[in-house]
VOPAGU-2260 file (C-alpha; in pm, 1 decimal, decimal comma):
REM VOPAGU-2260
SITE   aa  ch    i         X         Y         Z
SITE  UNK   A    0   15297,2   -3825,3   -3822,4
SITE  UNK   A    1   15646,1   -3644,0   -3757,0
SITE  UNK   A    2   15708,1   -3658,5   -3392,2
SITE  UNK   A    3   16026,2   -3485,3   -3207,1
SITE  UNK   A    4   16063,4   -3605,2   -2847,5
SITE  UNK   A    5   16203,7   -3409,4   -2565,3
SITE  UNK   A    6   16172,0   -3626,2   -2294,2
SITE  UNK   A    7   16366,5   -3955,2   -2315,7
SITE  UNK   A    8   16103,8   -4114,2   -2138,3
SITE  UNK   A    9   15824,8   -4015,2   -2406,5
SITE  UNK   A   10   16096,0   -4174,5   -2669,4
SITE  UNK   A   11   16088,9   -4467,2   -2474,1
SITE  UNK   A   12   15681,7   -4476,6   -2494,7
SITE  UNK   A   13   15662,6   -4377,3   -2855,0
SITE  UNK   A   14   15909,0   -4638,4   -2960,1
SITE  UNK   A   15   15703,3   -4917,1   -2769,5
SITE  UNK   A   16   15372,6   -4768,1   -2901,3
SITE  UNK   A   17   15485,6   -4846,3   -3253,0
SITE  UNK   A   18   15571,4   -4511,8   -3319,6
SITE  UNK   A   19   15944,7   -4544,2   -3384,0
SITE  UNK   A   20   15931,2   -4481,6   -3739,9
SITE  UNK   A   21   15755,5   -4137,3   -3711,4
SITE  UNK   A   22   16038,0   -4015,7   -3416,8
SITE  UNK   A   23   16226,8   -3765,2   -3662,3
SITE  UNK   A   24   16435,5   -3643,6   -3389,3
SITE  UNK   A   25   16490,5   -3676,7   -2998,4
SITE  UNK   A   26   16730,6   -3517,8   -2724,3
SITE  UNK   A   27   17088,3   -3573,8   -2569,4
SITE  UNK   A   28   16999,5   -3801,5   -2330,7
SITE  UNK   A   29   16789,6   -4047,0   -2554,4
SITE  UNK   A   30   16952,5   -4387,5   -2546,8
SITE  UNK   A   31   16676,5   -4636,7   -2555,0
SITE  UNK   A   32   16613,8   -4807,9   -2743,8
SITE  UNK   A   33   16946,0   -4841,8   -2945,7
SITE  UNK   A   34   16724,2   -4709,0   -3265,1
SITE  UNK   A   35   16681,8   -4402,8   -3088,5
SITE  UNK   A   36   17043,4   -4294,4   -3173,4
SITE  UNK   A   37   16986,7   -4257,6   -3473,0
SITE  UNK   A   38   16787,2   -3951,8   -3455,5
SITE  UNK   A   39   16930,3   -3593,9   -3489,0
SITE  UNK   A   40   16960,9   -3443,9   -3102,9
SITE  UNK   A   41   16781,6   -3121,9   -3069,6
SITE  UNK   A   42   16897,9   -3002,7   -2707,2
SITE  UNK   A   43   17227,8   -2974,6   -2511,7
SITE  UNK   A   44   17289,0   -2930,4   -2133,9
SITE  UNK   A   45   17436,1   -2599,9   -2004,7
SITE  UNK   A   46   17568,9   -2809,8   -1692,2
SITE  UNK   A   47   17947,9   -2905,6   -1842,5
SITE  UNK   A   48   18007,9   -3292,5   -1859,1
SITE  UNK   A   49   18297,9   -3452,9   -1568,6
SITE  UNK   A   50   18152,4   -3249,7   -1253,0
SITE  UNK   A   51   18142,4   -3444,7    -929,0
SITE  UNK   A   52   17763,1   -3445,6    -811,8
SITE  UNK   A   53   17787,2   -3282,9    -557,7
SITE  UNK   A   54   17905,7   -2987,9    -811,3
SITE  UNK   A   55   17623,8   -3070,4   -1046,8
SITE  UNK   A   56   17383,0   -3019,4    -746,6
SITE  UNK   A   57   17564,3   -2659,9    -710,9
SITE  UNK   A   58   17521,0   -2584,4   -1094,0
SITE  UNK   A   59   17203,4   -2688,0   -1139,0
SITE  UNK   A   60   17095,7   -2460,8    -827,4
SITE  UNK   A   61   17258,4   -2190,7    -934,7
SITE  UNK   A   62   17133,0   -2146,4   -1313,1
SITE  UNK   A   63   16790,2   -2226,1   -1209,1
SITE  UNK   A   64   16807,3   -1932,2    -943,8
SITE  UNK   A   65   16944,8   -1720,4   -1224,1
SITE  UNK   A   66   16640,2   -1799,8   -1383,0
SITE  UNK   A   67   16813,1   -1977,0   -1708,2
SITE  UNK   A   68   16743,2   -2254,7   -1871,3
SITE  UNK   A   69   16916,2   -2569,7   -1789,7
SITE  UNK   A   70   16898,9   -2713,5   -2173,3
SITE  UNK   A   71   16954,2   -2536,1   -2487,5
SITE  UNK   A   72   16722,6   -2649,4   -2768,1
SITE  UNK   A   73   16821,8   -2663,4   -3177,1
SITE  UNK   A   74   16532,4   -2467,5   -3342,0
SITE  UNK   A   75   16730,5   -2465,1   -3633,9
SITE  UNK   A   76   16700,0   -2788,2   -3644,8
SITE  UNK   A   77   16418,3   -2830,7   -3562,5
SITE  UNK   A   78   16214,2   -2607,8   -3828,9
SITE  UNK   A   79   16381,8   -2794,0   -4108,6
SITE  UNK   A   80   16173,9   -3120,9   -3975,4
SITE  UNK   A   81   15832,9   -2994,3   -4009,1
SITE  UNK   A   82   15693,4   -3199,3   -3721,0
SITE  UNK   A   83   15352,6   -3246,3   -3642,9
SITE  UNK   A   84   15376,9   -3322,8   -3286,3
SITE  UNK   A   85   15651,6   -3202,1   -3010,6
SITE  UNK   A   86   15608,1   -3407,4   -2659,1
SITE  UNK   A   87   15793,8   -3311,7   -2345,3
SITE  UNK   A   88   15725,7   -3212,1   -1996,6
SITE  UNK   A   89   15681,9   -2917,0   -1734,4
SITE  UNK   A   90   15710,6   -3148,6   -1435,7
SITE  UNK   A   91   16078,9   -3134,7   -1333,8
SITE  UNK   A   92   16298,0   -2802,6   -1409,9
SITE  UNK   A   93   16595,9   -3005,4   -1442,4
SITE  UNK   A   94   16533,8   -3308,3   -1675,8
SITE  UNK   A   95   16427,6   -3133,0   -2038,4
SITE  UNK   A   96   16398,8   -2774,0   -2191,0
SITE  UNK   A   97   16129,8   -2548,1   -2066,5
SITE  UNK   A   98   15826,5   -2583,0   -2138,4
SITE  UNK   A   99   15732,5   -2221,3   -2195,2
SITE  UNK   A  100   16001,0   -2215,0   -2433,7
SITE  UNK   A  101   15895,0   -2533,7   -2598,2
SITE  UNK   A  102   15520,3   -2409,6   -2673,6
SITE  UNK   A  103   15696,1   -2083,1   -2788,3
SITE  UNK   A  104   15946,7   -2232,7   -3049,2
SITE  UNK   A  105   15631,2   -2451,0   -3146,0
SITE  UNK   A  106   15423,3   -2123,1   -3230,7
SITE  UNK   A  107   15722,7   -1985,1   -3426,2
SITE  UNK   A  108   15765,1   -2321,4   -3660,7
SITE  UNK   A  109   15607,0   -2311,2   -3998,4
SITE  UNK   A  110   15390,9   -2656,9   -3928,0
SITE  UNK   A  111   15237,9   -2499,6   -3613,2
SITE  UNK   A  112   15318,5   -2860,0   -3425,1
SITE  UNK   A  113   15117,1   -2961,7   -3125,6
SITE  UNK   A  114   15292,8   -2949,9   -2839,9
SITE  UNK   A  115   15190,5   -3241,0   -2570,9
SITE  UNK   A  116   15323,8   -3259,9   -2188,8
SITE  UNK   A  117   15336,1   -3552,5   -2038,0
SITE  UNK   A  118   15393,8   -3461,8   -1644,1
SITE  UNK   A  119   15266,9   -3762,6   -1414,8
SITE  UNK   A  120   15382,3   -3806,9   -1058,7
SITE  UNK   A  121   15242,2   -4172,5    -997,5
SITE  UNK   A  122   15265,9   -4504,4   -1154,6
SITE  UNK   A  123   14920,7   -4471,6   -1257,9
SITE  UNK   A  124   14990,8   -4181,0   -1435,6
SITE  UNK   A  125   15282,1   -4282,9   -1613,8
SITE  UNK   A  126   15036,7   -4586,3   -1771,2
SITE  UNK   A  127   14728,5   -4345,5   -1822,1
SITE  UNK   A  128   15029,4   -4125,2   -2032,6
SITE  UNK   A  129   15078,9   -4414,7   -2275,0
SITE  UNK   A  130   14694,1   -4367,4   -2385,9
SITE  UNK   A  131   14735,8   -3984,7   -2371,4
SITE  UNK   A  132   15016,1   -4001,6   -2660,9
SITE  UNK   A  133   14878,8   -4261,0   -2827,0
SITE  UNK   A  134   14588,9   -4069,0   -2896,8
SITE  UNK   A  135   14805,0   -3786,0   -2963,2
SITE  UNK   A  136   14994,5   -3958,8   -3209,2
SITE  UNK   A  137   14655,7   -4063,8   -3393,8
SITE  UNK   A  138   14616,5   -4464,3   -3244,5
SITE  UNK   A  139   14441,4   -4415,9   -2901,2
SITE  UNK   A  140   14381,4   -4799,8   -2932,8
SITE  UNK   A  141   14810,1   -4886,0   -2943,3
SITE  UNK   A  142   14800,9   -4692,5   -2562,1
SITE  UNK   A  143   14469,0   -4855,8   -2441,8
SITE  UNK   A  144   14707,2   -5205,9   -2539,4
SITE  UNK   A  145   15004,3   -5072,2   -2413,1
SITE  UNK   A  146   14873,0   -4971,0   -2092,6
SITE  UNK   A  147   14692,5   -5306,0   -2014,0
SITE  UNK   A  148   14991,8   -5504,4   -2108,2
SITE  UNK   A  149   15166,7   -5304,5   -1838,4
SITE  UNK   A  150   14895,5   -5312,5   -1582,6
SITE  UNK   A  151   14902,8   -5712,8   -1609,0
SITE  UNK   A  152   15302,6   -5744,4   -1545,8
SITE  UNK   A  153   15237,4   -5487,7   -1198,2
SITE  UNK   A  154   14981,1   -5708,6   -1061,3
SITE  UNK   A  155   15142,3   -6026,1   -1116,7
SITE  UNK   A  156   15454,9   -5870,4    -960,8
SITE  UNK   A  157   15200,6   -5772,4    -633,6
SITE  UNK   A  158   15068,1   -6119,9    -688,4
SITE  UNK   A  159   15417,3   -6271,8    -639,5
SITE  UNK   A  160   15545,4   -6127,3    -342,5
SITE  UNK   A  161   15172,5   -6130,0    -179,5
SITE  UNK   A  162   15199,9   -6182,0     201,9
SITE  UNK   A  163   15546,7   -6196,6     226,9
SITE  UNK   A  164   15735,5   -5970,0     478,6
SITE  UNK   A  165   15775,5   -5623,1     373,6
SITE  UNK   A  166   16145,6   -5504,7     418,5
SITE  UNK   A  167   16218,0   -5111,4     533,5
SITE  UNK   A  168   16387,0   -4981,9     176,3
SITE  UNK   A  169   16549,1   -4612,8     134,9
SITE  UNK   A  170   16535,5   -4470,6    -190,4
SITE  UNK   A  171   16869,1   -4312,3    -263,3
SITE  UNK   A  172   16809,8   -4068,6    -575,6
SITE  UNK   A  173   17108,0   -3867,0    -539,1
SITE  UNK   A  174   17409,2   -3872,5    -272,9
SITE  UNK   A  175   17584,5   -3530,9    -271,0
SITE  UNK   A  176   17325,1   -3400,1     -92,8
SITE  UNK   A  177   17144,5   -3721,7     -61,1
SITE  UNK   A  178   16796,5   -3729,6    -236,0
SITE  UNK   A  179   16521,0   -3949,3    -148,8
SITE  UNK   A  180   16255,8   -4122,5    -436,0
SITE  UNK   A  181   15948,8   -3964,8    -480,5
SITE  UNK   A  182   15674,6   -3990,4    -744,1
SITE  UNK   A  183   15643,3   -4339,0    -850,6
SITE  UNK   A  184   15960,7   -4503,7    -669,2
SITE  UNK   A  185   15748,7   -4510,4    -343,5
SITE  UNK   A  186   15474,9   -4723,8    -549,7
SITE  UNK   A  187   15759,3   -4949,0    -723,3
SITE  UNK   A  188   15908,4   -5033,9    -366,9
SITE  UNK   A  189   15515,6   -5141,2    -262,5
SITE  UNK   A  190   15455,9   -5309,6    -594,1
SITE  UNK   A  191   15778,8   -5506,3    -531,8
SITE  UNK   A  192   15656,3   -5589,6    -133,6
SITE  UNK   A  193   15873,4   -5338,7      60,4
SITE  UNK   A  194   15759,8   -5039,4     245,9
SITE  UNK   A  195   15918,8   -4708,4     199,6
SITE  UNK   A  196   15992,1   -4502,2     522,5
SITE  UNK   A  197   16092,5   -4155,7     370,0
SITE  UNK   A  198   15940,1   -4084,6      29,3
SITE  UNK   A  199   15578,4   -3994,1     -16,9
SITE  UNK   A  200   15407,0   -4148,2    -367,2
SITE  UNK   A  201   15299,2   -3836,5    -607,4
SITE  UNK   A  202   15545,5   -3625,5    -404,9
SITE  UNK   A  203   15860,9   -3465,9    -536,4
SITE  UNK   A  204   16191,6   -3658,4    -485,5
SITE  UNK   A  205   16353,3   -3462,3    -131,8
SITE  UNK   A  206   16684,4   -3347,0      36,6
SITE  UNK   A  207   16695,2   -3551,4     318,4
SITE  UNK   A  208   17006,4   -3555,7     555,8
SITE  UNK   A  209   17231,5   -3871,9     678,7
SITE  UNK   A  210   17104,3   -3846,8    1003,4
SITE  UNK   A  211   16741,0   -3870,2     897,6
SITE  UNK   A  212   16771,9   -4190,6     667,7
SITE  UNK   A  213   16999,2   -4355,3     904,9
SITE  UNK   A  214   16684,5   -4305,2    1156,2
SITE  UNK   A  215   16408,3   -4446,0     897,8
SITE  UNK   A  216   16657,8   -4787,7    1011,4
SITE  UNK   A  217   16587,8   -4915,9     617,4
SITE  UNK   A  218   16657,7   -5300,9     592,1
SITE  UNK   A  219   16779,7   -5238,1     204,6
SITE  UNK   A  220   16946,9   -4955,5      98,0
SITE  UNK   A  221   16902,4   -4913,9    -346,2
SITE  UNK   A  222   17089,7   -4653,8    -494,5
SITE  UNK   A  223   16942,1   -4472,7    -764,3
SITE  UNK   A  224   17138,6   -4188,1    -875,9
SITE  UNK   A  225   16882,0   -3977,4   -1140,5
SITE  UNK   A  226   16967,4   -4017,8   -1504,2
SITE  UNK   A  227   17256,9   -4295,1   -1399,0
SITE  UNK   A  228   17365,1   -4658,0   -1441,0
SITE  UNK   A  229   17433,2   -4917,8   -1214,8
SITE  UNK   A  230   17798,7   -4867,4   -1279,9
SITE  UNK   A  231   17817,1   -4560,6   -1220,6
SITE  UNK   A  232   17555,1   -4536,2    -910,2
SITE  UNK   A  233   17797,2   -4812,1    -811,7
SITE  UNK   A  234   18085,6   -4592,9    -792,7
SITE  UNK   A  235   17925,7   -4315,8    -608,6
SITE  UNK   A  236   17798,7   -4529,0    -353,3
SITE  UNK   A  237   18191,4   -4628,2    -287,0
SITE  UNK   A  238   18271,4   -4228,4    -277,2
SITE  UNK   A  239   18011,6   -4204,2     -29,8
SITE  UNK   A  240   18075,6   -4552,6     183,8
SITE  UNK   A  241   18086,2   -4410,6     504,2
SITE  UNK   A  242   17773,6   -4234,5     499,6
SITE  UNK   A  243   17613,0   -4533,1     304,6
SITE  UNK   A  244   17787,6   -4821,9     579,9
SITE  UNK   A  245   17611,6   -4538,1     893,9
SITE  UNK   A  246   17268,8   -4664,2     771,4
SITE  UNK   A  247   17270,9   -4995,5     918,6
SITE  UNK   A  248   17093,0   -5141,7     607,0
SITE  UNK   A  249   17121,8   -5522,7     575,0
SITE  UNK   A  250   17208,6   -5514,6     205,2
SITE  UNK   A  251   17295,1   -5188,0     -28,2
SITE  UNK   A  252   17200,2   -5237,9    -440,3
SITE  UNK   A  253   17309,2   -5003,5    -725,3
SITE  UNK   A  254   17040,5   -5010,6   -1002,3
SITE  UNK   A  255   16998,7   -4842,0   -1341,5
SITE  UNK   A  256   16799,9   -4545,6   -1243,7
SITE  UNK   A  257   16832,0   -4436,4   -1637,5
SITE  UNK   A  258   16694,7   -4737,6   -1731,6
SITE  UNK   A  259   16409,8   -4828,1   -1520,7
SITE  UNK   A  260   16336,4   -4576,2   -1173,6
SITE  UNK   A  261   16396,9   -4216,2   -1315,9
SITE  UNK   A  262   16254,6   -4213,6   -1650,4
SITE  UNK   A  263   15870,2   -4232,5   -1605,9
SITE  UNK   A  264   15798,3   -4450,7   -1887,2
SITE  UNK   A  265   15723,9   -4840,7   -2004,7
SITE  UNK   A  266   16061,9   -5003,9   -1779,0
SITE  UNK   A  267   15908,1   -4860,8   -1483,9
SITE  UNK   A  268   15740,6   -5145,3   -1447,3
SITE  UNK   A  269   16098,2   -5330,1   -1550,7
SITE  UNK   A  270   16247,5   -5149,4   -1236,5
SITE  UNK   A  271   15929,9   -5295,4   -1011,7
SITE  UNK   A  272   16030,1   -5648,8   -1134,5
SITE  UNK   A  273   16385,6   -5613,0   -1051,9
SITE  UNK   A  274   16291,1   -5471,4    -717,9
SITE  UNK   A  275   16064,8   -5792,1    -646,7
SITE  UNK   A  276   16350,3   -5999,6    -690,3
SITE  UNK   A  277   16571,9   -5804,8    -533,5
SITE  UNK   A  278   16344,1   -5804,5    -228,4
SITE  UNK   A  279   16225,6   -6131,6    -243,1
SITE  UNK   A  280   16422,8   -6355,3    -495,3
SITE  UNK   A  281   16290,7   -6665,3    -394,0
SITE  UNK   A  282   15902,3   -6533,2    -530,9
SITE  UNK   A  283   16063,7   -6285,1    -791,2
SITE  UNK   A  284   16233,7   -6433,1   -1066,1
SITE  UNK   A  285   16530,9   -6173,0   -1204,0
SITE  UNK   A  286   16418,1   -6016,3   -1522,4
SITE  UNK   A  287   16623,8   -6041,8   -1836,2
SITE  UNK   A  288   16895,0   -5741,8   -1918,7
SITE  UNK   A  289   16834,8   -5555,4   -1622,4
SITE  UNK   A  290   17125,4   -5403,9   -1440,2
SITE  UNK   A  291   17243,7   -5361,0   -1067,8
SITE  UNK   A  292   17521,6   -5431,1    -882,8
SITE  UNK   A  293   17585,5   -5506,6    -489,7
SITE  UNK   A  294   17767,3   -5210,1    -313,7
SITE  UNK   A  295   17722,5   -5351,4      43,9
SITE  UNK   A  296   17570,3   -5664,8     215,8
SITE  UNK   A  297   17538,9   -5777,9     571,0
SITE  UNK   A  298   17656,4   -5393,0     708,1
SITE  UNK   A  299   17381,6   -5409,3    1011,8
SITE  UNK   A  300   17580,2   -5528,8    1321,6
């Protein structure tokens, strides 16, 4: 089967389904894994590359209230192919072409390709979607296996921090306005043994102001900018240090939110693991490869 993801995170699944070989083509943002570059890209962003975030915030805002689209996608491309199956999503406006105009590029396209959407808003979801494109992809049996694999490494993560005291931990999912996690990051945080004061599991990520995190009184702060490494969630937690120091939070983390808390795929569960440890390192051990960096520690007087 010919497969064209538009969804890094469904690139991320297919690839660890055993579907690499069939993944004829992906987007701009598909990194992982390193195979995936490989592919022809079959969308571009509107939004121009170098803009602080709080001007991406602006630009996004204003083409979606134009009504335009925030990607551009390479039907050209795309026709010459002749892919069976197109996956992407209709869950977030600002993280992959449209899905209306997906389904009606898909109806123009000589092989008449099925068009999947994978849209979950929990953790459970996200594992239940491995089955759903397994079975899409002909080999419900590689999801079933995919999906219990995963479940094991979340409950021995729970199992590991079990009883332990469950530190306050804010979500930070953007900074300029500040964002906190929603969907699955509320989950990962309990998975991990903290407790989340301000998101809301299977809820959309929210503006929330200063004032109102700083009041939550979080004992870890993680930043997660969307779509970002920990480098660079690193450095905009320095441009925003005063606003980030007002919290009171014991420690402050920058994490690959690209990697493992944004992308609702397989290194979620990666991103719970690294939480664990960051929460509770003496139960946790720290995974291999994973990324984050200390912005702040000891900031509560």
């Amino acid at each position: 089967m010919r497969i064209a993801s538009l969804v890094p995170s469904s690139t991320e699944m297919l690839f660890a389904l055993g579907f690499g070989d069939g993944v004829v083509a992906v987007t701009h943002e598909c990194d992982y894994p390193p195979a995936a570059n490989t592919r022809p890209r079959l969308t571009r962003s509107v939004i121009p590359d170098g803009l602080a975030p709080g001007e991406i915030d602006a630009a996004v805002r204003e083409v979606t209230a134009e009504g335009r689209a925030l990607y551009e996608l390479d039907e050209e491309t795309l026709a010459r192919l002749d892919v069976d199956l197109i996956v992407t999503q209709a869950l977030c406006a600002v993280c992959a072409v449209s899905y209306d105009d997906v389904r009606a590029v898909a109806k123009r396209l000589p092989t008449r390709p099925a068009v999947l959407s994978l849209d979950p808003e929990t953790l459970t979801e996200v594992l239940d979607d491995s089955v759903r494109l397994a079975e899409a992809a002909g080999e419900r049996e590689r999801g079933v296996r995919l999906r219990a694999a995963l479940a094991v490494r979340l409950e021995r993560v729970r199992e590991a921090v079990a009883g332990e005291p469950r530190p306050r931990v804010a979500a930070l999912e953007w900074l300029d306005p500040p964002y906190v996690g929603g969907h699955w990051v509320p989950e990962m945080i309990d998975a991990a043994g903290g407790s989340d004061p301000l998101g809301e599991a299977g809820r959309k990520s929210r503006v929330a102001s200063w004032e109102e995190i700083r009041a939550a009184q979080a004992d870890v702060a993680v930043v997660m900018p969307c779509g970002l490494y920990a480098d660079e969630a690193l450095e905009q937690a320095l441009e925003h240090r005063t606003e980030i120091e007002s919290l009171g939070a014991d420690r402050v983390l920058a994490v690959d939110a690209a990697a493992s808390f944004s992308r609702p795929g397989p290194r979620l569960v990666d991103g719970a693991e690294l939480l664990a440890h960051l929460l509770h390192p003496e139960r946790a051990p720290s995974p291999e490869g994973m990324g984050w960096r200390p912005v702040l520690e000891s900031t509560r007087a």
